[in-house]
Backbone as CSV, one residue per row, in Angstrom:
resi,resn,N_x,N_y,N_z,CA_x,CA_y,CA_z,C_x,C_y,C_z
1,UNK,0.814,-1.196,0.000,0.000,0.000,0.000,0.857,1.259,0.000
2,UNK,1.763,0.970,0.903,2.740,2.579,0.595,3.875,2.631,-0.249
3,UNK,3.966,1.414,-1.061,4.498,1.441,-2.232,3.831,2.253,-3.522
4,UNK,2.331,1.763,-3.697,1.376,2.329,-4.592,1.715,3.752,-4.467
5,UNK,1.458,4.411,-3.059,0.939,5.678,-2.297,2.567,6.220,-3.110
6,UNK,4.230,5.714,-2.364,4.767,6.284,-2.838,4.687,7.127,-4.087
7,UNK,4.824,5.598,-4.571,4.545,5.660,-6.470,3.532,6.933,-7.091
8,UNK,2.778,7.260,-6.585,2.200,8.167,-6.846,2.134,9.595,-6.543
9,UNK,2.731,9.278,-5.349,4.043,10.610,-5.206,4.743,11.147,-5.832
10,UNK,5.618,10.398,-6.187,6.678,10.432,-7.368,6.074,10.959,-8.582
11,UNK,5.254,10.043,-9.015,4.751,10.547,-9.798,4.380,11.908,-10.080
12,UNK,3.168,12.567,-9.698,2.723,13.785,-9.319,3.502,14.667,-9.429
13,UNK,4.585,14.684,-8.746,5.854,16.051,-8.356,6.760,15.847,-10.215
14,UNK,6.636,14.375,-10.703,7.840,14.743,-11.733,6.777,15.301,-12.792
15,UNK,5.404,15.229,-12.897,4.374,15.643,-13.842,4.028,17.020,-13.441
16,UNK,3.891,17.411,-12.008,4.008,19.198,-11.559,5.470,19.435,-12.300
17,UNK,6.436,19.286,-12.143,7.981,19.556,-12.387,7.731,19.887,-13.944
18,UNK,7.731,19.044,-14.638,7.321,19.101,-16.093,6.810,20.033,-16.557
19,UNK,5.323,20.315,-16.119,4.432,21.202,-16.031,5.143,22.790,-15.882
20,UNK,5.766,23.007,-14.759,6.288,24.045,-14.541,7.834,24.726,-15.675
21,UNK,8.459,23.338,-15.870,9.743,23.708,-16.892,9.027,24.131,-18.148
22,UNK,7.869,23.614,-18.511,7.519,23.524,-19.541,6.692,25.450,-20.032
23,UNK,6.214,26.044,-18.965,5.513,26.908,-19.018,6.276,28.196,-18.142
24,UNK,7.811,27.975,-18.529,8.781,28.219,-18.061,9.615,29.155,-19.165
25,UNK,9.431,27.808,-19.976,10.392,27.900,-21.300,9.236,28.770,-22.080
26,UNK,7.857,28.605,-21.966,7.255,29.350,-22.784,7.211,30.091,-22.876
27,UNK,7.141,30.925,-21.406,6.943,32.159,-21.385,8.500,32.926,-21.303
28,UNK,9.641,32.305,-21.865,10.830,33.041,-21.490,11.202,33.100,-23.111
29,UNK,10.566,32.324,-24.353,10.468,32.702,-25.382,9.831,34.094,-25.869
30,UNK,10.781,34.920,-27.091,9.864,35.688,-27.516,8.508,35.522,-27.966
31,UNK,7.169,36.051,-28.279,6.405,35.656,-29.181,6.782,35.704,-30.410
32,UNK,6.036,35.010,-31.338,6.243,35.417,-32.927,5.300,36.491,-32.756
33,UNK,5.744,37.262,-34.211,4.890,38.318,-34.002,3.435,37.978,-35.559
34,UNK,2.209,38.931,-34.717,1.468,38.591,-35.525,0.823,39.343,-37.017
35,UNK,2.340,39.073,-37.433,2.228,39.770,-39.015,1.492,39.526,-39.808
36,UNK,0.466,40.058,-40.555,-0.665,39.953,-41.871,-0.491,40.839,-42.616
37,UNK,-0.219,40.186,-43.922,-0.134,41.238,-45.384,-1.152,40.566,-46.038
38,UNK,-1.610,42.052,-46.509,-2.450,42.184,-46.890,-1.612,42.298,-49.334
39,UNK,-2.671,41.508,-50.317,-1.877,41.925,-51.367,-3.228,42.665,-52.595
40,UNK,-3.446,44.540,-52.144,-4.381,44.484,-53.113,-3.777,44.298,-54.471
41,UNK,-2.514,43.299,-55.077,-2.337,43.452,-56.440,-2.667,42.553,-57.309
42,UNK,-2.581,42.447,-58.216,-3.568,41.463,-59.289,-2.474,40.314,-59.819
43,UNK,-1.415,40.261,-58.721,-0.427,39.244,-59.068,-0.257,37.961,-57.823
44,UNK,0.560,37.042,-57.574,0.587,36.316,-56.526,1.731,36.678,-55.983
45,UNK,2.276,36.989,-55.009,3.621,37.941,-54.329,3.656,36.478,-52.995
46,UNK,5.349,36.527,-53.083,5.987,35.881,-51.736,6.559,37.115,-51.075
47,UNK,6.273,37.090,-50.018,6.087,37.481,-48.850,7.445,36.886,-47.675
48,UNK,8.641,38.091,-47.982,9.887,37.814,-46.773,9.644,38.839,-46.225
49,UNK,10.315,38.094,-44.838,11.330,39.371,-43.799,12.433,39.400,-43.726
50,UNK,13.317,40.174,-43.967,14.453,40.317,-43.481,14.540,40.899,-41.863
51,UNK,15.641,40.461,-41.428,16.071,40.487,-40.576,17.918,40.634,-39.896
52,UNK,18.691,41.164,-39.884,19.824,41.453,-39.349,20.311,40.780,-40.776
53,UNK,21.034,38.978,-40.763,21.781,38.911,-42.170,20.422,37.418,-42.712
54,UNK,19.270,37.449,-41.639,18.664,36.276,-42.163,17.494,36.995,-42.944
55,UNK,16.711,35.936,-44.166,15.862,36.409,-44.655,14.642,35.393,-44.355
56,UNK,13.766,35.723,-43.786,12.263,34.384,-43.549,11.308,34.542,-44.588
57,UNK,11.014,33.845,-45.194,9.928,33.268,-45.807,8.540,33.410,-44.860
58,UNK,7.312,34.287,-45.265,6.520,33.968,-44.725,5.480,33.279,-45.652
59,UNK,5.437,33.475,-46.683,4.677,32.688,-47.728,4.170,33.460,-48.904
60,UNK,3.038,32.686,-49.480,2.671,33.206,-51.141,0.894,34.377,-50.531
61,UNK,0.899,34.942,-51.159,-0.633,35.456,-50.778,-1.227,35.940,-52.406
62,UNK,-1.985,35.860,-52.846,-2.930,35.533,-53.807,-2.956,36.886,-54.192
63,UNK,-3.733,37.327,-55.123,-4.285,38.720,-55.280,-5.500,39.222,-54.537
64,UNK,-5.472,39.969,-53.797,-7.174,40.007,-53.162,-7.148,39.367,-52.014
65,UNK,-6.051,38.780,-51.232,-5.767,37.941,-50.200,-5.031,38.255,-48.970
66,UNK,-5.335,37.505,-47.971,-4.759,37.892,-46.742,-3.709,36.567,-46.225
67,UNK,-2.133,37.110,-45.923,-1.631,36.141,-45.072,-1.257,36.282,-43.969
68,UNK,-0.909,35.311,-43.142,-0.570,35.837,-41.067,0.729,34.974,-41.547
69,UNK,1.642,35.439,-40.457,2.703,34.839,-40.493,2.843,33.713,-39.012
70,UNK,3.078,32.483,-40.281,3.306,31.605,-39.348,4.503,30.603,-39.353
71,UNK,5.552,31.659,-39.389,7.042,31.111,-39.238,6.925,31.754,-37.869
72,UNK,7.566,30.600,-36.920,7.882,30.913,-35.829,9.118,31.548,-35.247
73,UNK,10.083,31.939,-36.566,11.362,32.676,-36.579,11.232,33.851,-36.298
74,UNK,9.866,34.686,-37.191,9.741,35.776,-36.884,9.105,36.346,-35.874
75,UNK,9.667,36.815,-35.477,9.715,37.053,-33.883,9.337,38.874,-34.004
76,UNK,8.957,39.640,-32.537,8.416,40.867,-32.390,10.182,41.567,-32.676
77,UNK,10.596,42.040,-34.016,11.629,42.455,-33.924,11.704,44.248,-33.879
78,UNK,12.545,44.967,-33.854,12.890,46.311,-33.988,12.347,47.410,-34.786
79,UNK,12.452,45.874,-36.073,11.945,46.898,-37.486,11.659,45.656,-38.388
80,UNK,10.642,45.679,-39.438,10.444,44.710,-39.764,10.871,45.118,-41.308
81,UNK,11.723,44.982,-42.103,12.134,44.939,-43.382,11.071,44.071,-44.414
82,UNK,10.429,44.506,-45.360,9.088,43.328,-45.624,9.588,43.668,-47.318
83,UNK,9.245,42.675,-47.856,9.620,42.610,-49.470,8.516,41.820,-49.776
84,UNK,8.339,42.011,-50.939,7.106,41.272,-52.057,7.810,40.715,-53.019
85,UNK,7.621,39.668,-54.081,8.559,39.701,-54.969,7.401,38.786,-55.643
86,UNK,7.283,38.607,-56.960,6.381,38.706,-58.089,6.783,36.752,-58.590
87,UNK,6.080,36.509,-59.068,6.435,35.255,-60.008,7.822,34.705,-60.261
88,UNK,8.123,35.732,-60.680,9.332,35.662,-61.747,10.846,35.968,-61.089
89,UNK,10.583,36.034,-59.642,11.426,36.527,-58.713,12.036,38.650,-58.239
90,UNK,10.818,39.161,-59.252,11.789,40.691,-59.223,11.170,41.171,-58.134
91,UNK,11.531,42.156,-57.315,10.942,42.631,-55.870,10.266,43.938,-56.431
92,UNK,8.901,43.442,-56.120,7.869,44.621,-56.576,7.338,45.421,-55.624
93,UNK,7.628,45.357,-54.254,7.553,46.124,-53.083,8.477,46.032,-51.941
94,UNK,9.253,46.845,-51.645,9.819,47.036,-50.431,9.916,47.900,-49.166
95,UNK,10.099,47.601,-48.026,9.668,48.776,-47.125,10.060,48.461,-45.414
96,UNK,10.811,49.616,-45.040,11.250,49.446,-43.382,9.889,49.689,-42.492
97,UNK,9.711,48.716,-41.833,8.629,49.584,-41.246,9.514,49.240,-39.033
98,UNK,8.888,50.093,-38.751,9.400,50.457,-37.516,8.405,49.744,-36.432
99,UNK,9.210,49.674,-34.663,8.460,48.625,-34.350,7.436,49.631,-34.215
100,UNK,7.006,50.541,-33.741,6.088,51.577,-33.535,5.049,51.611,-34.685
101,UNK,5.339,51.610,-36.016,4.250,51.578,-37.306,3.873,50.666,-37.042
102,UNK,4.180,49.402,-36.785,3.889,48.019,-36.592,2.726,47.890,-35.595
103,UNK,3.137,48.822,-34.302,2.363,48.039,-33.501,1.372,49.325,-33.387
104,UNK,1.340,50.162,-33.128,0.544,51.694,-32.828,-0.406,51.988,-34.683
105,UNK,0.223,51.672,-35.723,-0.100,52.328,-36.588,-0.557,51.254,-37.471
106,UNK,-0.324,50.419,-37.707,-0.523,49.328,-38.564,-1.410,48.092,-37.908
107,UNK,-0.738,47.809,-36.708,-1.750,46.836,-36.057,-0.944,45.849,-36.538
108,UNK,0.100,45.424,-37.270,0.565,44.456,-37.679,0.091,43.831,-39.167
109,UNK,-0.562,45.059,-39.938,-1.398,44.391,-41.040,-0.729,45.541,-41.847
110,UNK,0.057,45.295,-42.988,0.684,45.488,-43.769,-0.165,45.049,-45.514
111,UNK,-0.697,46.165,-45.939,-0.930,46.317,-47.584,0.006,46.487,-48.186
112,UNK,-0.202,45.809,-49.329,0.744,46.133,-50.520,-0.273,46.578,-51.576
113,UNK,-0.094,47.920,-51.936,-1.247,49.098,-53.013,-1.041,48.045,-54.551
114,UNK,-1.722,47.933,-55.278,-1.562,47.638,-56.956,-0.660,48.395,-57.736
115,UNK,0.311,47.709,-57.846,0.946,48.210,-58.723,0.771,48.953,-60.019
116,UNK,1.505,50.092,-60.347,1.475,50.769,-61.529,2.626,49.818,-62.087
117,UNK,1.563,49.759,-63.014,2.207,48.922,-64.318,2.436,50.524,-65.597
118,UNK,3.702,50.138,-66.758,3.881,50.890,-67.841,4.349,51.990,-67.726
119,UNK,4.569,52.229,-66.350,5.304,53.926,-66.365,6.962,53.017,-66.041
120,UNK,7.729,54.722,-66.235,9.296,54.087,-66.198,9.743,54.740,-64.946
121,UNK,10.782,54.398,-64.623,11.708,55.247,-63.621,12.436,56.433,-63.551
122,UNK,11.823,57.073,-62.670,12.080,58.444,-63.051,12.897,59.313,-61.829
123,UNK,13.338,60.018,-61.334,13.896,61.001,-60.537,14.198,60.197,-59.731
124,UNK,14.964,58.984,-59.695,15.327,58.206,-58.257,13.943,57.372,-57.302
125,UNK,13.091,57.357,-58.615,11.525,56.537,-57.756,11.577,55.546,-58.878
126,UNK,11.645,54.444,-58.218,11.154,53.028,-59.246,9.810,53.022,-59.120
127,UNK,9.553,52.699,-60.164,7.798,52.185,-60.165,7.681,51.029,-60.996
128,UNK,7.308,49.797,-60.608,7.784,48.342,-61.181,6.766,48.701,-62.250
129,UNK,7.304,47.595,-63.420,6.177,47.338,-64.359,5.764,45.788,-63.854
């Protein structure tokens, strides 16, 4: 009987123990942060972050479509460096955004406007075709 009783002692404290390392580690992780781009353009755009010398993949978003980011790399960083890049690989939007736009001004939801197509580059402003 106080073998069982032990046994279940033991038990208990290494499943509390667990419990506690576990919600330990969670909360001593950053969050990811909860990035959504938005793509009003009439193309399908991948969707990176850069970051210090790494670049994350957050994925493809459609025309007319919404994506959240669910790489767990990207994390609540400083400044979020965000690029679009088209089919064919050329970067048809780029942009620093700050942690402050991010979180006060944006909400974390990032548009990308429709591109002007057919005009050229002019005074130091690209405008993709």
């Amino acid at each position: 009987m106080y073998y069982i009783r032990n046994k279940l002692i033991i038990l208990s404290v290494y499943c509390l123990l667990n419990l506690v390392v576990l919600l330990v580690l969670n909360l001593s992780c950053e969050p990811m942060a909860p990035l959504r781009v938005e793509n009003q353009t009439d193309e399908t755009l991948s969707i990176y972050v850069k970051w210090q010398d790494e670049v994350y993949y957050v994925g493809d978003v459609a025309p007319g479509e919404e994506i959240k980011n669910d790489n767990p790399r990207i994390l609540e960083f400083s400044s979020f460096p965000i690029e679009a890049k088209d089919a064919q690989g050329n970067v048809v939007y780029s942009r620093i955004y700050t942690m402050v736009e991010m979180t006060e001004k944006l909400h974390y939801k990032v548009v990308i406007p429709p591109l002007q197509k057919g005009l050229e580059s002019s005074d130091n402003i690209t405008i993709y075709k």
